[in-house]
C-alpha positions, -999 to +999 in steps of 0.1 A: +143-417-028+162-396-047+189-404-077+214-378-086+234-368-117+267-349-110+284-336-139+310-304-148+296-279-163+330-263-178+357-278-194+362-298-169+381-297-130+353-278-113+358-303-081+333-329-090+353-351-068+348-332-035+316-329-040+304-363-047+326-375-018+301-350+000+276-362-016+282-402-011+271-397+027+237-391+017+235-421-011+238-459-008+253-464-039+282-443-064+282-451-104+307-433-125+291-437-160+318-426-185+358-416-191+388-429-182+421-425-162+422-392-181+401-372-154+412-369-116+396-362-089+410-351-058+397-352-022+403-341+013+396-358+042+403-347+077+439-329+061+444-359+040+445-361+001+431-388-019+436-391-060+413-415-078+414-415-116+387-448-119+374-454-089+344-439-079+349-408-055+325-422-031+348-452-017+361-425+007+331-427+022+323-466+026+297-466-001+296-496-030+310-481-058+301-493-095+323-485-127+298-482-151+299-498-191+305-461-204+339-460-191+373-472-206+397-489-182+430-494-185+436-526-157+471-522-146+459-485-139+432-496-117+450-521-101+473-494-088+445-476-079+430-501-060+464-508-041+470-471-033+440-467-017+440-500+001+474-487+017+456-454+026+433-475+046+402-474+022+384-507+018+382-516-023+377-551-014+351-566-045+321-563-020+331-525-020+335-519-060+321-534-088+333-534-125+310-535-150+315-568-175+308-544-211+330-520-199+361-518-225+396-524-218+426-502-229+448-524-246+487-512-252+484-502-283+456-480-275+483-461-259+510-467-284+484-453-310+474-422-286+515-413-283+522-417-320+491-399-332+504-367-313+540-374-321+534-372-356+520-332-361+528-311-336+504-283-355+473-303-348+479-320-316+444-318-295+463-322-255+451-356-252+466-372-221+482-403-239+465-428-220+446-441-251+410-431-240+405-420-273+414-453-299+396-472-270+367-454-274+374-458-314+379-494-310+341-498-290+326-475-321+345-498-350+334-529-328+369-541-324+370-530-287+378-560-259+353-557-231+359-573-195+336-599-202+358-609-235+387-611-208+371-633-191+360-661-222+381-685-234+386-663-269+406-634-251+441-649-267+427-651-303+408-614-299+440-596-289+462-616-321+437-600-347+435-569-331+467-561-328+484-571-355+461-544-374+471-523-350+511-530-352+506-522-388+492-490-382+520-481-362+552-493-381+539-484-413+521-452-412+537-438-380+571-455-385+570-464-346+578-494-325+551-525-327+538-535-296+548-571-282+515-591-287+522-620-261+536-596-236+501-583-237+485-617-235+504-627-205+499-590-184+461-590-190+457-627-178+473-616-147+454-584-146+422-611-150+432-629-119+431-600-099+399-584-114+376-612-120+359-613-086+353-574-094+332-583-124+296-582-127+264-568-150+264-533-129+229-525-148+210-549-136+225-545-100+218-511-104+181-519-112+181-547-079+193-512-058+165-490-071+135-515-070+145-512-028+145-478-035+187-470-024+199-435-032+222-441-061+246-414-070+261-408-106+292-393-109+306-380-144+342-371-154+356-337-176+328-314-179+301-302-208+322-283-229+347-314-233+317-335-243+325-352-280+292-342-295+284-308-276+318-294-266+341-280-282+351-303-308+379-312-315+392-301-283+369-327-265+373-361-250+363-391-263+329-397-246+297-380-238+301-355-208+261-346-205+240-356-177+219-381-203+246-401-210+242-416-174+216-435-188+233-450-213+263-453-198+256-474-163+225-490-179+193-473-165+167-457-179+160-420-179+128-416-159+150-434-127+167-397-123+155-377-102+176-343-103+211-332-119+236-309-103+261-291-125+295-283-107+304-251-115+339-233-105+337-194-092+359-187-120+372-207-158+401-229-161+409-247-187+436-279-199+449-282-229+445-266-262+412-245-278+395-211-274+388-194-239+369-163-245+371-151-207+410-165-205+430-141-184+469-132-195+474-107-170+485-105-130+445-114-119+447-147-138+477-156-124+464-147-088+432-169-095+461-197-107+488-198-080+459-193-054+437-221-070+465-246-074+456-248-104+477-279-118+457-311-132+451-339-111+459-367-140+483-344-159+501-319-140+496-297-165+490-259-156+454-245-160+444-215-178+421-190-157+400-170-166+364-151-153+337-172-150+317-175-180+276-174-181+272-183-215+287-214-212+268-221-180+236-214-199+246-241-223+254-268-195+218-259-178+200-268-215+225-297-223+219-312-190+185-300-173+205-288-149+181-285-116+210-267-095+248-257-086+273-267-065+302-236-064+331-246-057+368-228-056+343-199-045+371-187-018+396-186-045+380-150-056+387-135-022+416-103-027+402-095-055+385-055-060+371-060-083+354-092-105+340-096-137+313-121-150+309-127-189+270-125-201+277-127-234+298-126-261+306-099-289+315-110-323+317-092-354+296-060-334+269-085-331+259-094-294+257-136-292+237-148-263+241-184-269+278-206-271+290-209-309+292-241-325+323-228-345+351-229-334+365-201-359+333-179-343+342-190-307+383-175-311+373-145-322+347-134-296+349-111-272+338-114-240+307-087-229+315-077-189+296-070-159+320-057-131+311-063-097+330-052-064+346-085-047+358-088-011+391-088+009+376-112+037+390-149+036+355-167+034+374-205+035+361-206+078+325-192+065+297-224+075+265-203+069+251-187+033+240-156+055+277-151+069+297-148+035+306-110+028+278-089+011+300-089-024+301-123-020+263-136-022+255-107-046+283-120-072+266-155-062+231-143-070+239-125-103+250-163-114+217-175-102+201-149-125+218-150-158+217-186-155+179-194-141+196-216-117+198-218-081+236-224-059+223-256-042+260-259-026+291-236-019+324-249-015+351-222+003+380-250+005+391-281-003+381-296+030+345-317+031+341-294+061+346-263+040+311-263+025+280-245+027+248-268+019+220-246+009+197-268+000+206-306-002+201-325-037+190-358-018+168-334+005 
């Protein structure tokens, strides 16, 4: 049986979340192995829209949903969660999800840090989100992080005290803002316990039950490759590893229990937050792509920059993550366009670069090297079959294919589950 990575292969919002909802109907199991509430991913079912930030897209679909010990979770968020969807009718009862116990908790101050931290130089603020991903993260790395088994033991009281009283220094003395209220903290998370605990279990060893009866087990990343902390571009990166080999590490399995990896790829470039875009468009075309995209974050709000869809990039997400095919999403997007573009390299100082520049420096100052194709008038968002999209259409599909050595497994022409093509399914 097969086991699935899905990851971004951008900076992030490609629409991982409609297609692991997708997906879920072929897998048993869905374990999101890393991030926090600082990804979104948005769903549509039967006309209906579903936001989750932490839980697993698949509980849409019924399936037992792990969070996995590479994410950060900040409770009261997930509590929410959990009650928002229970009111839409979804079933997040603790048969349904499970929260792994070394998963790390976002504490207050994680956020008070995250807030001040950008407050305090407005010249080299990075767009985080504020939700404290980031010091969490920090926290786990320094070993002063509190996990959801620590907030379960009888020393939860006495690990918060020392923690934060190093952190209420930090913030009154170097950032000259407000301390955080240390027992207030102690009494919310021993009400967020009560509610959590019967969530709490090892998720790696249930995961390893699941796969010795040989279930379908579906792992779901957050952000995309290019946000990743060691591969992306850094500093403009979140806090955790994007790549598909971080599933490993980060639900508790080993590396020969995957099977294949699908990178999500959107028809075009967006991007959140500050860095370089060499393909970003400032013109009437980008705006197009970002009033007919919708594209606002799902966590943030925050408009998107667009831009043409960029090969070198996804050259560097097939390496990073052994990528053994697509899914295309936003492909219908495109449509009213005359004419496209797709980057296959980039230009920099009158030398050609075939391969995505560690520096960022470098990376600003590249120009983007063009292939112009013809696109189509014809709205493609009622299209079911690969053969009955537009001729433009699957020859701006199969040019990706080429310069990338990878082949569109799925196309998505809407944001409906029904709105998808499946040439060739993952799970088979």
């Amino acid at each position: 049986m097969a086991n699935i990575v899905i990851i971004g292969t951008q900076w992030g919002d490609e629409g991982k979340g409609k297609i692991v909802d997708l997906l879920a109907e072929y897998s048993d199991y869905v374990v999101r192995f890393q991030g926090g509430n600082n990804a979104g991913h948005t769903m549509v079912v039967n006309g209906e829209q579903f936001i989750s930030h932490l839980v697993p897209s698949g509980i849409i679909q019924g399936k037992v949903c792990m969070i996995g010990n590479g994410m950060v979770v900040d409770p009261e968020v997930l509590i929410n969660e959990i009650d928002y969807l229970t009111e839409k009718g979804v079933n997040v009862g603790p048969e349904q999800l499970k929260i792994s116990e070394k998963a790390h908790l976002i504490m207050p101050y994680h956020k008070a840090v995250d807030h001040a931290r950008e407050s305090a130089n407005e010249k080299k603020q990075i767009g985080t989100t504020g939700r404290g991903i980031g010091p969490c993260y920090e926290d786990k790395s320094a070993r002063r992080g509190i996990r959801f088994v620590d907030l379960l033991d009888d020393g939860f009281e006495e690990n918060v005290r020392a923690v934060a009283e190093e952190k209420n220094f930090y913030l009154t003395e170097f950032f000259k803002a407000p301390a955080v209220g240390v027992q207030d903290v102690i009494d919310s998370y021993s009400r967020y316990r009560d509610r959590l605990a019967p969530y709490v279990t090892d998720v790696s060893v249930m995961i390893d039950q699941v796969l010795r009866e040989d279930r379908r087990v579906l792992f779901e990343g957050a952000q995309g490759t290019h946000l990743d902390i060691d591969h992306g571009t850094y500093p403009y990166v979140t806090s955790s590893n994007t790549v598909s080999g971080n599933a490993c590490c980060g639900a508790g399995v080993g590396p020969k229990k995957i099977d294949r990896v699908t990178g999500i790829v959107k028809a075009y470039t967006t991007r959140v937050g500050k860095g370089p875009f060499p393909t970003e468009l400032f013109d009437a075309t980008g705006d197009f792509i970002q009033e007919k995209g919708a594209e606002f974050g799902a966590t943030t709000g925050r408009r998107r920059r667009c831009g043409w869809i960029d090969t070198v990039m996804l050259r560097n997400a097939v390496r990073l993550n052994s990528l053994t095919g697509f899914a295309v999403t936003k492909l219908d997007v495109l449509g009213g366009l005359d004419t496209l573009k797709i980057c296959t390299g980039y230009k920099y100082k009158n030398k050609e670069l075939a391969d995505f520049p560690t520096s960022l420096q470098v990376l600003g100052e590249c120009e983007p090297v063009y292939e112009e194709m013809p696109g189509w008038q014809a709205d493609i968002s009622a299209v079911r079959s690969y053969d009955q999209l537009p001729q433009a259409t699957r020859q701006y599909l199969r040019r990706v294919e080429e310069l990338t050595e990878t082949e569109a497994e799925i196309i998505s022409v809407g944001p409906g589950r029904d709105q998808t093509i499946m040439v060739n399914n993952p799970f088979g």
